[in-house]
N, C-alpha and C positions, 0 to 999 in steps of 0.2 A: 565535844563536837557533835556528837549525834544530839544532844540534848537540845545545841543551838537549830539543826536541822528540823527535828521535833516541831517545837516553837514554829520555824519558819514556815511549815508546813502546814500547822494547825491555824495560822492567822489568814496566809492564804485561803483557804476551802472557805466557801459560803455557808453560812450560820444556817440550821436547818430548825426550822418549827420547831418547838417541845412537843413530844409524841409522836414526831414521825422516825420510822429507824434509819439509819443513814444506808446511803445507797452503793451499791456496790463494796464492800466491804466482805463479804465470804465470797462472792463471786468472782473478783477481781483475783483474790486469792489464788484461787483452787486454776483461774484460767492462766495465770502466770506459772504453776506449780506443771501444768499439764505442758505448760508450751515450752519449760525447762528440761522437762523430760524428753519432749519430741526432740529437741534440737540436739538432745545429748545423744538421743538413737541412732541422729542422722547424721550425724558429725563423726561421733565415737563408735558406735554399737557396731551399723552396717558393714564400714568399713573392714572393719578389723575379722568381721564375719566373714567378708568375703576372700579378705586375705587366707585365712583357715583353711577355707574350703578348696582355695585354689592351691597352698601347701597340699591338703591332704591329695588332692587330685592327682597335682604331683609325684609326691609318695607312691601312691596306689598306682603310677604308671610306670614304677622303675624298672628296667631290665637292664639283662646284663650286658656290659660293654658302654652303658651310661656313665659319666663322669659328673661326681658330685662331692658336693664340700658337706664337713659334718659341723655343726655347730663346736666341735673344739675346734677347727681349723685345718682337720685333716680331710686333703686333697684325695681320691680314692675314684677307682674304676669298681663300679659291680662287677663281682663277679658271679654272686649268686644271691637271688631274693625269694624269702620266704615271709610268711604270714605276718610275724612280729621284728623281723631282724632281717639285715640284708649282710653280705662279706664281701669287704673292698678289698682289690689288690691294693696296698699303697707307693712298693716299692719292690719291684723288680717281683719275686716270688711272697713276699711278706703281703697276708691277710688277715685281716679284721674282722672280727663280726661286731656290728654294732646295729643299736634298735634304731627301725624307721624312722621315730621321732625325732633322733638326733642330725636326719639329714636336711639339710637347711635348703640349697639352692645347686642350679647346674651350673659351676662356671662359666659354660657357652655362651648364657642369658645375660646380655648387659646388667647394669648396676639397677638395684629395683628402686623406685621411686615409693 
């Protein structure tokens, strides 16, 4: 298949002089290689950047009496935040301490898109 594509390609293009070098050939390249990569920045890269940062913001703004979910699925009030780790009540007097990273989103907040 690719071999018929080949072919059909190369009969196409117009015959060029002997001695001239064919045109656009590294340039054409390298401007498709760059506009591959833009589009993955801007598609992929940014986004997911700004999700991060708006998690970490998040995080960085817990205090106590916040209600938040941990990525295992446990539901929990702060009750105390420190540097690397925060302690959820989760039930009645039972606390956890689990690390910041592990807290995902605040229940209150609709479903995130």
């Amino acid at each position: 298949m690719m071999n018929l594509i080949t072919v059909l390609l190369q009969a196409a293009a117009p015959a060029a002089p002997a001695g001239t070098p064919a045109a656009g050939g590294q340039g054409a390249f390298w401007i498709m290689i760059i506009a591959m990569f833009a589009i993955m920045w801007l598609f992929m890269i940014r986004p997911q950047r700004k999700q991060q940062k708006e998690m970490e913001a998040f995080r960085n703004a817990l205090q106590k009496g916040d209600k938040v979910i941990t990525t295992g699925g446990i539901y929990g009030t702060v009750d105390e935040v420190k540097d690397r780790y925060v302690v959820l009540k989760v039930d009645g007097e039972t606390k956890l301490r689990v690390d910041k990273g592990s807290i995902v989103k605040d229940p209150n907040q609709g479903p995130q898109a």
